[in-house]
N, C-alpha and C positions, 0 to 999 in steps of 0.2 A: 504493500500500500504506500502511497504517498498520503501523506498531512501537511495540511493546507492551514494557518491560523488565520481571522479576518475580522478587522472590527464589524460589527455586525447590527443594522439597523432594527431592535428588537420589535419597536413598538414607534410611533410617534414619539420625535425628539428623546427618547430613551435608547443608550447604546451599551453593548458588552463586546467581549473577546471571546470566540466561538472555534471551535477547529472542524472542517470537512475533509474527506478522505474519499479516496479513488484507487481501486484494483490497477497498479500497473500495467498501461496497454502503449503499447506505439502510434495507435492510430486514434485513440481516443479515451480519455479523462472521464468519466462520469464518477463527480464529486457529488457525496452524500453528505448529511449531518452526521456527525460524529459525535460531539462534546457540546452539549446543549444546556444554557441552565435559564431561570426565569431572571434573574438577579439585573439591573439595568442603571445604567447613570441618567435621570432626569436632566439634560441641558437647561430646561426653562428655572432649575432650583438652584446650577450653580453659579459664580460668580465668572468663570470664563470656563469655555471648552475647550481642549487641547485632548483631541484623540487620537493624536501620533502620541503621545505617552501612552500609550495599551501594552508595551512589553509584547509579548503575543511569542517566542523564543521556544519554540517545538525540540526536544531532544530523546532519543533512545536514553532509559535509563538500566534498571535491572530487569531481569528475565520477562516479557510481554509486561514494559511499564514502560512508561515513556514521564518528562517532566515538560509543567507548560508554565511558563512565566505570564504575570498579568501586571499593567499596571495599572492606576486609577485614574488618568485623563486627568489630571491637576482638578479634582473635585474637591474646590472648596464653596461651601454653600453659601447663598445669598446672605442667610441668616446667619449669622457668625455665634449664636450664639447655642447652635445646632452642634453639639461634639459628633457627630458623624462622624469616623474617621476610618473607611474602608480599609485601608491599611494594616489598621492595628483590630480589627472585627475580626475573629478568627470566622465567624459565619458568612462574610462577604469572599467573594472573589476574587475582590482587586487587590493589586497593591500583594499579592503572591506567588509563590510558585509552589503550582500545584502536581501532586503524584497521583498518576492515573492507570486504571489495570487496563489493559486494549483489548482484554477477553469479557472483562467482566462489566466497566467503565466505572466500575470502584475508586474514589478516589477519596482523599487526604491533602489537611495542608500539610506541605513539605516545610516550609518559611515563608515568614509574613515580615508585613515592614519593609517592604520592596516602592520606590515609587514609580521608575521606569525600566526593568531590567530588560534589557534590550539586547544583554550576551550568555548564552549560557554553555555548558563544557562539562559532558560526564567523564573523566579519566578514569575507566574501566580495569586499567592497571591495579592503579592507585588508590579503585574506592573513594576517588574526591570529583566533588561537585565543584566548579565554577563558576561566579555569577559577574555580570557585568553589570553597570543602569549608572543613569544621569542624575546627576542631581539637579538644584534649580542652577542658581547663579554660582557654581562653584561644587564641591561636596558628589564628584562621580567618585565611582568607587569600585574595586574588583573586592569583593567576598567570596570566602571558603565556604557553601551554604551546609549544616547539619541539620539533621531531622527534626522539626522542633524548635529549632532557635527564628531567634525574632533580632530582624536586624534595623528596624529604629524608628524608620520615615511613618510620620512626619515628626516626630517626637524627638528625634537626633538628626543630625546633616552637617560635617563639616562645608553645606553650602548656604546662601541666606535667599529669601525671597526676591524676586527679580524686584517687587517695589520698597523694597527694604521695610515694609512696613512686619510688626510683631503680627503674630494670628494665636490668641490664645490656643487654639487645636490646633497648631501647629507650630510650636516653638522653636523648632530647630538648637535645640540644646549644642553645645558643643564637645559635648561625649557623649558615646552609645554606651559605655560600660555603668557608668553611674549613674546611669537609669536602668539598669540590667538589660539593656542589647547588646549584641557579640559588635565589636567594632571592624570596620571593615581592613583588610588586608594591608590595601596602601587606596590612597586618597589622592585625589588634586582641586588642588582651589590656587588659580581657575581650573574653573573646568578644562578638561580637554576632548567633551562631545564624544563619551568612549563607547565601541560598538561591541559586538561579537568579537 
């Protein structure tokens, strides 16, 4: 099969990150649903849209699992006084990387706290995960991801908001460890826009 990840127009102005799949053919694709959930970003509730942040980073993981990065479209709400923070929801979508069975479509978070992971890297060797994602104005990062850890965003970010303005649900502290998130491996401020 090939997997296909795609932001995906749920509902009216409501969007998610979705995966469709297709039987390897030469002469033609017939892409199915795959990875399907109800869960959706309202555009009309938040303060700006950014759906190139979706992560969306498909990878073979262990024996029929594969891992799917998500991130959360920079969904900060109108209402600011709404702690939303998909991110850090272990029950939301966004803002994770998610462990999927391809037999069963059983899935788990793998790590949460992600805001755009846009690289990811299973070393099969090694038993080590790779993650890549941006941060806002500064604060990208490569992470060693483990099962269960939680790496920050929006609550840590050696980056700051692109208006420099404070967001109480989203402080960007400047340590992940003294807030108990794993800190990331190496960092750059400025950014340097890091990919796969």
């Amino acid at each position: 099969f090939i997997y296909l990840s795609f932001n995906n127009l749920k509902r009216e102005s409501c969007y998610n990150i979705e995966i469709v799949r297709a039987k390897i053919n030469y002469d033609f694709l017939q892409f199915k649903n795959f990875y399907e959930y109800d869960e959706c970003i309202e555009v009309s509730k938040i303060q700006k849209f950014f759906i190139n942040q979706s992560g969306g980073r498909i990878v073979d993981f262990k024996k029929k699992e594969i891992l799917f990065s998500t991130g959360a479209m920079r969904a900060y709400y109108k209402d600011e006084s709404k702690k939303i923070i998909h991110e850090q929801d272990i029950n939301s979508k966004f803002g994770k990387v998610i462990n999927i069975n391809l037999d069963t479509l059983n899935e788990k978070v793998f790590t949460l706290g992600h805001r755009n992971p846009q690289g990811l890297l299973y070393d099969k060797q090694n038993d080590i995960v790779l993650e890549t994602e941006h941060g806002p104005q500064g604060g990208d990062e490569i992470n060693i991801l483990e099962d269960g850890f939680n790496y920050g965003w929006p609550i840590s970010s050696y980056g700051v908001h692109y208006d420099g303005k404070f967001r109480e649900n989203a402080p960007l502290n400047k340590s992940h460890s003294d807030f108990g998130f794993q800190e990331p491996l190496k960092y750059w401020t400025p950014g340097i826009g890091i990919s796969q």
